[in-house]
N, C-alpha and C positions, 0 to 999 in steps of 0.2 A: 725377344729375338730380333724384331724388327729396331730396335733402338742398336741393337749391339752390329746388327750388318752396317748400317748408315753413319756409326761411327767410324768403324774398320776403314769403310772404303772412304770415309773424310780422311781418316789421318793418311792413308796411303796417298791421296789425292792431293795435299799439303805435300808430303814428299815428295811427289813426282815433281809439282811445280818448282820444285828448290832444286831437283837434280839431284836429288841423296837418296832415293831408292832404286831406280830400274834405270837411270840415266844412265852416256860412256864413260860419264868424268867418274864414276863410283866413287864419291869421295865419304869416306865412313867418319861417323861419327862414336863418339865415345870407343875408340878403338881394342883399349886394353881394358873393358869393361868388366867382361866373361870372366877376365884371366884375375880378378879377386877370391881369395879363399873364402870369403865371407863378407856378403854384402843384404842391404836392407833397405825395407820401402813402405811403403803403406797403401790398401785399398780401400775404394769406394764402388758399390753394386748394388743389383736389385736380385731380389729373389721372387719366385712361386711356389708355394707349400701347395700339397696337397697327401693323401694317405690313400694308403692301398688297401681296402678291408678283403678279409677271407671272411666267409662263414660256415655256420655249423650245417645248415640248413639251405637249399636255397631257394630264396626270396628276394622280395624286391630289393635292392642294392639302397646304401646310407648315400645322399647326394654330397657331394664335397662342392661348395664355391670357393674358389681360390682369388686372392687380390696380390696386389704387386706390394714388396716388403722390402726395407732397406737393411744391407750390410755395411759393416765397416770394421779394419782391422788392421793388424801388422805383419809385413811378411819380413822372418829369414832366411836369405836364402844360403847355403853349403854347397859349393864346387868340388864333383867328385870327378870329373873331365870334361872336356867338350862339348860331351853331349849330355851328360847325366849331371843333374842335382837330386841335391834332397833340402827340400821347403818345409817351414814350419808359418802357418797364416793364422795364427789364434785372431778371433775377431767376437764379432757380438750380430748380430741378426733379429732381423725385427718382421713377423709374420703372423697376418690374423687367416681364420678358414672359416668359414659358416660351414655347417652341419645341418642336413634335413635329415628328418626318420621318419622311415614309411609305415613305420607299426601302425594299426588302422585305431589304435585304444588311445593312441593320442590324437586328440579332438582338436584343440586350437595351435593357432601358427608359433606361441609361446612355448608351447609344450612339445612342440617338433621340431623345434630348430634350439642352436647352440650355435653358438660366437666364442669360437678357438683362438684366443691371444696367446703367442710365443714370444718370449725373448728369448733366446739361445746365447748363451758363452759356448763358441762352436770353435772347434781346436782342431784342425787336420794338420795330419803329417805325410806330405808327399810325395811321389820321386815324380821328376820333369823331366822328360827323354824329348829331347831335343833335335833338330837337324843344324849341318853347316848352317853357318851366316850367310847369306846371301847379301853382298851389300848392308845394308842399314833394315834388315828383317829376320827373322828367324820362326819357322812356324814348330810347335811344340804341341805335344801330348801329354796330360799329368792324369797321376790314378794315385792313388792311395787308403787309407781309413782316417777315421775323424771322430768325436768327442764333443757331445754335446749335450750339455746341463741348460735345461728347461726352469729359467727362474718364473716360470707362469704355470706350473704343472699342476696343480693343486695333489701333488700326490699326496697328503699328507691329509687333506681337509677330510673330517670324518664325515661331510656331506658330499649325498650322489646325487644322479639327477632328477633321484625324484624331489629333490629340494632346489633343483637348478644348476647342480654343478659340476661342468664336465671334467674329469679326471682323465690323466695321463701321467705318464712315468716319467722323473727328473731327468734320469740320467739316459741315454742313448749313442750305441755305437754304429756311425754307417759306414760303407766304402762309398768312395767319390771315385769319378771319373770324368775324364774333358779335355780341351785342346783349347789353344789359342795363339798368338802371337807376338813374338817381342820387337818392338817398334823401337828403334836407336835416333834420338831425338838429338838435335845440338847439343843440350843441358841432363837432360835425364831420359831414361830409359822407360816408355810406355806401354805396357799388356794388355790387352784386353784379351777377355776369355767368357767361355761357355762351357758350363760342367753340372753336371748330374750327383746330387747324393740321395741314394738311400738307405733308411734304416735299418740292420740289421736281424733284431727283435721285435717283439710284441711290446706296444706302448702302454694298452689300454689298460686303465685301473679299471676294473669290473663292480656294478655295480652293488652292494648289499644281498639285492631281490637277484636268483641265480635266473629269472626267469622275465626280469628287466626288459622293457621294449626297446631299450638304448643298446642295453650290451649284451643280453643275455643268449642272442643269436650271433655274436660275434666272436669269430676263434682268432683272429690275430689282427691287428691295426698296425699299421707302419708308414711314418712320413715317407715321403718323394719331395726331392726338391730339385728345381734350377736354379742355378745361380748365374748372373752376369756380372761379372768385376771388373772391374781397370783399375789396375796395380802401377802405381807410378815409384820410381829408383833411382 
């Protein structure tokens, strides 16, 4: 959060000094930008994973550590007027989670904890409701749902954790939701944004043993994620 304000108010700060945002000359950049049927870009951002557990029982809560995770992908965008698109950003996503368990039958720090690596082929399709251009800025709202195949799930592996190994489900549907801004740059068109996914479903592959210290108190698992991206056009 703190990386993505400090860059906002850099690039606006760059504009100002040029006289191409909030100045009297208002002199716009890339003018007939918006006005393409179809246009295209690519991003770069950081993510935070973490998971929402429900349980059956309650007890003391699963700890989630969360670390900082890179994105990267391609956006197309579709001009349905002025203020509405519809975006397609398939991309790839890179996120580990450390996992504690409180079950008290687990003795050592091996046996309680679990190292969650994700790579994601993460595929959203969005609508982007937009305001006026303001000179060389425009601030924007996007929401939509998203598609994401877990090449780290081990859904398949016919070992649980009582062999070591945390299980989760390939495929997952979330909705997203976020805002941010389109920056009208000399050359290209710059966004940075802030947006929220979560999973729709239950992830967790359950263990063997219905009675599992890892899962067997657990009725539904579900990612949370932030995303921060700058999308360049």
């Amino acid at each position: 959060m703190r990386l993505f304000i400090l860059i906002l108010v850099a690039a606006f700060g760059v504009q100002t000094a040029n006289a191409q945002l909030f100045s009297k000359e208002k002199i716009k950049n890339l003018e007939n930008f918006d006005k393409k049927f179809l246009s295209w870009g690519y991003y770069l951002g950081f993510n935070s994973y973490d998971y929402k557990f429900d349980y059956n029982e309650i007890t003391e809560e699963v700890e989630t550590e969360t670390s900082i995770g890179f994105n990267v992908g391609l956006v197309g965008d579709m001009r349905i007027n002025n203020y509405l698109n519809i975006r397609l950003e398939p991309g790839i996503n890179f996120a580990t989670r450390n996992l504690t368990f409180p079950d008290p039958s687990l003795m050592t720090e091996a046996q309680r904890q679990r190292e969650v690596t994700s790579t994601y082929i993460h595929v959203p399709l969005l609508l982007k409701f937009s305001t006026k251009r303001l000179n060389n800025w425009k601030p924007f709202v996007v929401g939509g749902v998203s598609w994401s195949h877990n090449l780290s799930s081990n859904e398949e592996n016919p070992d649980d954790n009582l062999a070591g190994q945390f299980r989760q489900k390939t495929n997952v549907l979330n909705y997203e939701l976020g805002l941010g801004v389109d920056l009208y740059l000399f050359y290209f068109k710059f966004t940075p944004s802030i947006r929220g996914v979560f999973a729709l479903g239950d992830e967790l592959v359950r263990d063997a043993d219905p009675n599992s210290p890892y899962t067997g108190n657990i009725s539904s698992m579900q990612s949370r994620g932030v995303f921060i991206n700058f999308t360049f056009q």
